[in-house]
N, C-alpha and C positions, 0 to 999 in steps of 0.2 A: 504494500500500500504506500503509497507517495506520500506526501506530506507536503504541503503547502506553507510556503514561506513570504512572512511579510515583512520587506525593505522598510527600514524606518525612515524618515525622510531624514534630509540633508542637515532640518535644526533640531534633529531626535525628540519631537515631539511628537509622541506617538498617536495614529489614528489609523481609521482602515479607508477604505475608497471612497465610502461615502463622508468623508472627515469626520467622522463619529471620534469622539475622543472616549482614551481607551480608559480611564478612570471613571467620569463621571458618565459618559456614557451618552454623551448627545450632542446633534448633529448641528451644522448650521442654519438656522431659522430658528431652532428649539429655545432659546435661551433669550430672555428678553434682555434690556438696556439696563431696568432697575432693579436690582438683587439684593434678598435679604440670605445671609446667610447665617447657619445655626449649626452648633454642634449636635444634638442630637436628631438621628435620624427619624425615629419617632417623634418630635417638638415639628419635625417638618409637615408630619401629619397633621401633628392638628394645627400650624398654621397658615396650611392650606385652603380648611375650614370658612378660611375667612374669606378665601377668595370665592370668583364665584368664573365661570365660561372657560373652567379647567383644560386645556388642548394638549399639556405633554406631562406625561406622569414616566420618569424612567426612576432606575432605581441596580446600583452597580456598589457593591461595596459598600463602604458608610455613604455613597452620594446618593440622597434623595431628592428628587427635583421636581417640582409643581411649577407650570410656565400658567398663570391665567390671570384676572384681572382683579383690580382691589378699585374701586368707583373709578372707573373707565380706565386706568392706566395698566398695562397690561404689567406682570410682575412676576419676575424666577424668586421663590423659595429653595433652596438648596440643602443640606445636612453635607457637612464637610467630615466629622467625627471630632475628636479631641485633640488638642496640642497644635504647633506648627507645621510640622510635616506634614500632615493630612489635609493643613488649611493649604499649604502653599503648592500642593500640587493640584486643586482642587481650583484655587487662582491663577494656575498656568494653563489651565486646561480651559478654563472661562477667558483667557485673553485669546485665545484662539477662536473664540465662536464670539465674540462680540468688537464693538466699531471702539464704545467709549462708553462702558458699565459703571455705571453709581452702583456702591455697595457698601448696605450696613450692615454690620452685625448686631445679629439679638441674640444674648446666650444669658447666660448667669455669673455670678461673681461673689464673692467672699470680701467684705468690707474691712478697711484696715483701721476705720477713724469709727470712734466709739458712739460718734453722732449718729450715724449713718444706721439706721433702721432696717429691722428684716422687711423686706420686700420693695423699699425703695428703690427707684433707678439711678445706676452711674450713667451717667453718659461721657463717656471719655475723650476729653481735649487733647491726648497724646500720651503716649506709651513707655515706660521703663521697658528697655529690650531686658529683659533676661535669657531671652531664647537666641539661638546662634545660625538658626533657619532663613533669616533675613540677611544673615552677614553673610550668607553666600552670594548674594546680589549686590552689597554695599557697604562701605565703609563700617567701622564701630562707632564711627563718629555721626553717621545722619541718622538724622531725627526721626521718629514715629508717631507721625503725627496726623488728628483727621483735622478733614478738610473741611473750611470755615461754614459754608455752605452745608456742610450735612451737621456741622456742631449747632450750627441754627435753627435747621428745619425739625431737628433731634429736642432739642430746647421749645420750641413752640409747640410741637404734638405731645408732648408729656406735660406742658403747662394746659393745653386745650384739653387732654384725655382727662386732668386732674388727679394724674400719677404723683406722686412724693418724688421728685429726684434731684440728685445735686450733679454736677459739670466737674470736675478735674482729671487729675493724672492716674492714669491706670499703670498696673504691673503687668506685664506678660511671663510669665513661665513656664520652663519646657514640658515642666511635669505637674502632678499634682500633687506630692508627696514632698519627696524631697526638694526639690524646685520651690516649694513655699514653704522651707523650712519648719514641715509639720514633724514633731516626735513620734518616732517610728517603734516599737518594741521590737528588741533585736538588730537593728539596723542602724548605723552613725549616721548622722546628719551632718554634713560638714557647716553649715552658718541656723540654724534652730533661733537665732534672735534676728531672724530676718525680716518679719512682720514688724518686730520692731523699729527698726531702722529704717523702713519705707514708710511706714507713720510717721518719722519725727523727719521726714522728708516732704511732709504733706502727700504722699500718693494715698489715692480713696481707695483703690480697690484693688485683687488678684484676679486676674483670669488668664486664658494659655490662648487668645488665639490673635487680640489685636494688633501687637505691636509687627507681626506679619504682615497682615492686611495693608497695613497702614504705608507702609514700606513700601511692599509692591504697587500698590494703587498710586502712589508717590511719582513712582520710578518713569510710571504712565503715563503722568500727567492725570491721572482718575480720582476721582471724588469717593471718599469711603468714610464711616464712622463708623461708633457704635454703642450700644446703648445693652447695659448687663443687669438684672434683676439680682439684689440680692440675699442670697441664701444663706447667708452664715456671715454672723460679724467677729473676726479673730480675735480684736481684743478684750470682746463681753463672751465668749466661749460658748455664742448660743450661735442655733440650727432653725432653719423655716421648718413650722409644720407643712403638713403634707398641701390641707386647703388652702393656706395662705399663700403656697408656692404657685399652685395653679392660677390664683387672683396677680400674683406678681409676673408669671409667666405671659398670659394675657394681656397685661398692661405693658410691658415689654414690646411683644410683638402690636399691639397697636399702635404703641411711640414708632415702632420700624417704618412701618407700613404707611401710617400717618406724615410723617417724616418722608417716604418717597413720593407721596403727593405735591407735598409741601415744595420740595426740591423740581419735579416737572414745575410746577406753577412759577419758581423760579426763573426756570428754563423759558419760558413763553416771555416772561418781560423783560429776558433778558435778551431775544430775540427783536421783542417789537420796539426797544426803545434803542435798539443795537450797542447796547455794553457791555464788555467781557465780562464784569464785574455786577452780581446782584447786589444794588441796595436798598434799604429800607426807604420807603415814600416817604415819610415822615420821620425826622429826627430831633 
């Protein structure tokens, strides 16, 4: 029996004839312009819920992908899975099937500042790399940072949704364990006062997938943020109930979602009034 062999192209980004990408699993036209992405592939389920004239449902590995619309704007749900690696091939694979993707993220996140309440929203102005998944594309020196434009639209639909959330610096790390300096039984931790030390740095929150995002979307020239429910505050040692999670999960993806409206609408008057630059009518 023969065996069929597929040439990978010239920039080893892998796909097959029909440029179907070989991760997440879809083709050209599947994938819209506005993208929320989420680490769990189940959370993609149900925030597809939301949408409604659902046209592409694939599903390859941790990549779960809903292409339909949220009040007329058409819109890719994704599930990338946890940590960097999975986000950043998951955003290599989405630069191939799109022109010029806005994308936020909506995940969860573990609080570092004692203010900050279970199920509150971060939404994050720019990223502590801890992770080294982005420094294969860039210096240790450039910044991870979202873009002004989605930290505002992010800011308005959690103020309109009437979500709890506060705006600063998030952590990204590679892991969940030892990467957040959690106490392990049986295992060393090489920095265990590390929550500490990003507190009295002012950074609000931990989570493993932004300061990727932020990077690559950069590198672009693309428009990214994102906005994390919190489920655990490190320095008060407490954990979200089960129901309150699902009320903060909710309010999360409606700030995303809300947020990629906000950002189209954007788009329009920045077209009709011919400015690169969105600003506020009134100031």
């Amino acid at each position: 029996m023969s065996t069929k062999i597929q040439h990978i192209q010239s920039a080893d980004v892998v796909n097959d004839s029909m440029g179907r990408q070989y991760h997440v699993h879809l083709a050209p036209g599947e994938l819209a312009e506005f993208i929320i992405l989420v680490g769990e592939a189940a959370r993609a389920e149900r925030a597809a819920e939301l949408l409604s004239d659902i046209r592409i449902h694939e599903q390859n590995r941790e990549y779960n992908s809903f292409t339909g619309k949220y009040k007329g704007l058409e819109v890719t749900i994704m599930s990338t899975g946890m940590g960097p690696g999975a986000t950043e091939i998951g955003l290599v694979e989405i630069f191939q099937l799109t022109k010029c993707p806005t994308i936020i993220r909506v995940g969860t996140c573990g609080a570092l500042q004692a203010n900050i309440n279970l199920g509150d929203l971060v939404i994050s102005s720019g990223a502590v790399r801890l992770e080294d998944t982005s420094t294969c594309f860039v210096v240790e020196g450039y910044p991870a940072i979202a873009h002004h434009e989605v930290v505002l639209a992010l800011i308005k639909a959690a103020h309109d949704e009437k979500a709890p959330h506060h705006v600063g610096i998030t952590a990204t790390a590679s892991g969940f364990y030892g990467a957040q300096g959690r106490k392990i039984p049986g295992l060393y931790v090489r920095n265990p006062n590390l929550p500490d030390e990003l507190a009295q740095m002012n950074v609000y929150n931990f989570e493993m997938e932004a300061s990727t995002i932020f990077t690559l979307m950069a590198t672009q020239g693309f428009r990214s943020g994102a906005v994390c429910a919190t489920v655990a505050n490190r320095p008060c040692g407490t954990f979200i109930d089960p129901e309150s999670k699902k009320i903060a999960e909710k309010n999360s993806l409606m700030a995303g979602l809300e947020a990629l409206v906000n950002l189209a609408e954007m788009d329009k008057r920045k077209e009709k009034t011919g400015q690169a630059y969105w600003m506020p009518e009134k100031i």
